[in-house]
C-alpha positions, 0 to 999 in steps of 0.5 A, spaced: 883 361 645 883 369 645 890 370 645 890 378 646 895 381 651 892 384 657 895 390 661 893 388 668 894 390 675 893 387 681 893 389 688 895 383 692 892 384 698 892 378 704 888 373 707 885 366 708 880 361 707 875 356 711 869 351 708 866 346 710 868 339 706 865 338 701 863 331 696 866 326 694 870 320 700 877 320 702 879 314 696 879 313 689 871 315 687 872 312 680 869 318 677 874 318 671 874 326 673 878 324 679 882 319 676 888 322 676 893 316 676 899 318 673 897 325 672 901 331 675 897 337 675 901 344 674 899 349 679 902 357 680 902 359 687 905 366 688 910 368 694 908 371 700 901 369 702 904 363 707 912 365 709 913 357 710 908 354 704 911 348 702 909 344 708 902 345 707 903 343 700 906 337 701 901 335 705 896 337 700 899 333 695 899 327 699 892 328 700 891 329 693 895 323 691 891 319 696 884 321 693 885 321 686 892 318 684 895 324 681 901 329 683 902 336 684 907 340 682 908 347 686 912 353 682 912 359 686 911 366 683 912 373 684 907 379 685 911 383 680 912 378 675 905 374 675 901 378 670 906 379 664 907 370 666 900 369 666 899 374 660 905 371 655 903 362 658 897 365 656 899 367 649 903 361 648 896 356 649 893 350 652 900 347 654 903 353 657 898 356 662 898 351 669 892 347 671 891 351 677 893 358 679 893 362 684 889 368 680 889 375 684 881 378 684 882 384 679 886 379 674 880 374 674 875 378 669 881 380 665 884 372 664 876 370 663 875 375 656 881 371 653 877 364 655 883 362 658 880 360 665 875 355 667 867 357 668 866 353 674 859 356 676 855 349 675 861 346 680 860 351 685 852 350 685 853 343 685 858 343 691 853 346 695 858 352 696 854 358 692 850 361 697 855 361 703 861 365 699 863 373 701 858 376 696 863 381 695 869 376 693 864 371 690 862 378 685 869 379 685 871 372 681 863 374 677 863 376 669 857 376 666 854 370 671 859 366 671 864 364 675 871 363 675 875 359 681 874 359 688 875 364 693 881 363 697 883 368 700 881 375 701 884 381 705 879 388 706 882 394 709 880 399 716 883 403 720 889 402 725 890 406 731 895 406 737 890 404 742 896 407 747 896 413 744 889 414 744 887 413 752 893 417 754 890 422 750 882 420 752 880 419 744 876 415 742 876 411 735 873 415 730 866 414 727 864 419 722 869 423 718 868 428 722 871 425 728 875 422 724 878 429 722 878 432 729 881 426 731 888 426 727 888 434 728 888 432 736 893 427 735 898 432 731 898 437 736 900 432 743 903 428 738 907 431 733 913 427 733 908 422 729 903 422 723 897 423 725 894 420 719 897 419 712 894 421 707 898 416 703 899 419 695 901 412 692 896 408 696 890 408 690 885 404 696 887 409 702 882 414 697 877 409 694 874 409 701 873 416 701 870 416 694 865 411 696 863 414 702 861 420 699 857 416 695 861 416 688 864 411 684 870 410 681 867 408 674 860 406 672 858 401 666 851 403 662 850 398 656 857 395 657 861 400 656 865 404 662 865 411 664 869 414 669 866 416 676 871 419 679 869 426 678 863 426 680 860 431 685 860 425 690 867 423 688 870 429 689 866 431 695 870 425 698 876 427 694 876 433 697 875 431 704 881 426 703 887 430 700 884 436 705 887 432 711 892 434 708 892 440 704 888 444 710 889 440 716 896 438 715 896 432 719 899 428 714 906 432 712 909 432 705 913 427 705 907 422 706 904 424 698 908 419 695 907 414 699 906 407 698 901 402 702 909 399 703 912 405 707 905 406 710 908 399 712 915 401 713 913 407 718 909 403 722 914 399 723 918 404 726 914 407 731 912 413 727 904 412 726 899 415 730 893 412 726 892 409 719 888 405 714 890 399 714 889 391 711 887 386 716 894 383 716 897 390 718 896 389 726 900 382 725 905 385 721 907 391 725 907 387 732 912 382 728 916 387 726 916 392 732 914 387 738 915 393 742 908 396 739 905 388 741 898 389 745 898 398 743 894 397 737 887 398 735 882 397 729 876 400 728 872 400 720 872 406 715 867 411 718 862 412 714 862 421 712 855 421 718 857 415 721 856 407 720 862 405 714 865 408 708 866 402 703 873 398 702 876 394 697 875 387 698 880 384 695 885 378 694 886 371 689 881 365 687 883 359 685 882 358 678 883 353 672 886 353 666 883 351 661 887 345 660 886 336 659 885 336 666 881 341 668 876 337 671 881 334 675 884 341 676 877 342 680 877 336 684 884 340 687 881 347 688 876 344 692 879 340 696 884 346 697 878 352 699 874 348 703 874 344 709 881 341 713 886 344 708 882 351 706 881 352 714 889 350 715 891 356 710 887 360 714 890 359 720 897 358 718 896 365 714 892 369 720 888 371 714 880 371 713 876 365 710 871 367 704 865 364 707 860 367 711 859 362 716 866 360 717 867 369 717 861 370 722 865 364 727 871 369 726 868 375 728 864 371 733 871 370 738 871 378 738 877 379 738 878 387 737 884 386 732 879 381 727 873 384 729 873 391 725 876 388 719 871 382 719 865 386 720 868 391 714 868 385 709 862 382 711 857 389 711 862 394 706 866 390 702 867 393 695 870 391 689 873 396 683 870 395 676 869 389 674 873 390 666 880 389 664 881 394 662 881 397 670 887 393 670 891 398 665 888 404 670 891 402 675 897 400 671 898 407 670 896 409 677 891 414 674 888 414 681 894 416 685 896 421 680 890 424 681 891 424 688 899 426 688 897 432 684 892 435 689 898 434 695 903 437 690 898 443 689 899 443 681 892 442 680 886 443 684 881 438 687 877 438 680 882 439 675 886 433 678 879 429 678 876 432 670 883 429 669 883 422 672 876 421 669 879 424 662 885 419 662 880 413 665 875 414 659 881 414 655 884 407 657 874 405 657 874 407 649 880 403 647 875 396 648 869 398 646 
């Protein structure tokens, strides 16, 4: 095994994961890969996903136990702590990493080039689940062809919107970035007590849409080695009109341009925002945080710069194998947990979106005006960030919200800040040629 350090981020986003069953009866097959009689397989799960995941677990575990004879033994990780976890188990070899983990999608390339994970591609295509996987979550999980885990859950972000706002005030959800514009300058002038629209500075993936939908790139890869994107002339015409909703429209003030996802969040919570980017998880968590706002909010995907929609990360965790004694038995739990019974009762438990299409296209099929956008987005604009571990380190060093923070503050122009960035991204690109 590989036993290199990785320095990875990971945004952990939210979501949940539908199937339909695959293989195998409900009792012992015999096969000596599901023969798991006195055998415990380790499985991470970070916290946070399900508030209240040990009942599902414990069901999960019986089910197991019943079809194959094995136990599971479940420990809760933290976010923040996970990669440097994951990273030292990983040095320590084959008797320290889990037999299953919960790996968030922007850590899978990053584990996959230590051969720490378990290739399952011939798996997937024979379970007959390849073709019905999110093609932007399924690519995600994807190096060099091969794939590593299963989708479980998976979060994509579009704009949220106080729907009670916007008819006393006749607005319509905006559709190209024009309207987009004219809509938050609208709302700063009747509504100046609320942002209008943050222009979030610590948010990497509030700006990313924007650079995609100007037809830029974050990086671009040519002959296997990385080059930054984010100075392009597309890329900067995006920036541009990001960072100069609040530069020149002031309809996000001062305070916002350190802003994280997180206080977005907070100042949701508090009544304080008029319209924003948001995961598809944000409606749920702001009505459960401020029951007040409970049937005043509305969704709609990221405008595209002359209509239809700009990209948003597609983002969330798989469920991988390590490469472990037990990694065949390791599958059968994966597969038994992404598809089918458990995989939909995640979801519902969650409120999170499937990483199916067909299982995606029956949520976005009950119209539900808080799902749909998101569904809709994920299905027709999901992106993903550049498939390398060494976008793990950018992000890490937050290179992208730098670039943005130093636009809000007026210490570098739009160019400068995005010459900069891609100056500091090629950096970290050299350091694995």
């Amino acid at each position: 095994m590989n036993r290199r350090v990785i320095a990875a981020g990971c945004i952990a986003m939210s979501l949940g994961l539908t199937a339909t069953a695959c293989g195998g009866d409900d009792g012992d097959s015999g096969d000596k890969a599901t023969d798991g009689k006195g055998k415990t397989l380790t499985v991470w799960i970070m916290e946070g996903t399900n508030p209240d995941a040990r009942p599902f677990f414990e069901e999960a575990e019986k089910a197991f136990t019943k079809k194959t004879g094995a136990k599971i033994k479940v420990e809760y990780q933290q976010w923040a702590s996970a990669q440097k976890k994951f990273t030292t188990a990983i040095e320590g070899g084959e008797d320290q990493v889990p037999d299953v983990a919960e790996v968030g999608t922007t850590w899978v390339p990053q584990f996959a080039e230590t051969e720490a994970l378990v290739d399952v591609t011939d798996e997937v295509k024979k379970s007959n689940l390849n073709d019905d996987l999110v093609e932007g979550l399924k690519d995600a999980g994807t190096l060099d062809g091969k794939q590593y885990g299963m989708p479980w859950y998976a979060g994509v972000r579009s704009i949220v919107y106080r729907k009670d706002i916007f008819e006393k005030h006749d607005l319509k959800p905006p559709t190209t970035w024009k309207e987009l514009r004219e809509t938050a300058k609208t709302l700063k002038e009747k509504e100046p007590k609320l942002v209008s629209f943050p222009v979030a500075g610590g948010a990497e993936m509030f700006a990313a849409p924007f650079i995609w939908g100007a037809g830029g790139e974050l990086a671009t890869e040519s002959g296997g080695k990385w080059k930054s994107g984010v100075n392009s002339a597309d890329a900067i015409k995006g920036i541009e009109f990001y960072t100069g909703l609040a530069t020149k429209d002031k309809v996000s003030p001062a305070k916002v341009n350190t802003w994280t996802e997180k206080e977005v969040g907070d100042a949701w919570n508090k009544g304080e925002i008029a319209m924003a980017i948001g995961g598809n998880w944000t409606p749920k968590a702001i009505v459960d945080n401020n029951p007040d706002l409970k049937g005043k909010l509305g969704a709609v995907p990221i405008p595209g710069q002359n209509g239809g929609m700009s990209k948003s990360f597609l983002g969330g965790s798989y469920l991988s194998t390590f490469n472990t004694d037990k990694k065949d038995l390791a599958w059968e739990f994966v597969k038994m947990l992404t598809t089918g019974e458990f995989a939909a009762k995640w979801a519902e438990e969650t409120n999170y979106f499937p990483g199916q299409n067909s299982e995606l296209k029956k949520i976005e099929a009950k119209k539900d005006p808080l799902v749909e956008p998101f569904a809709k987005q994920m299905l027709e604009a999901g992106a993903t960030v550049p498939k390398t571990k060494s976008y793990g380190e950018i992000q890490a060093s937050k290179v992208i919200p730098g670039m943005i923070q130093s636009i809000l503050t007026g210490k570098a122009s739009v160019k400068e800040a995005a010459d900069k960035a891609a100056k500091d991204m090629d950096a970290i690109f050299a350091k694995d040629e």
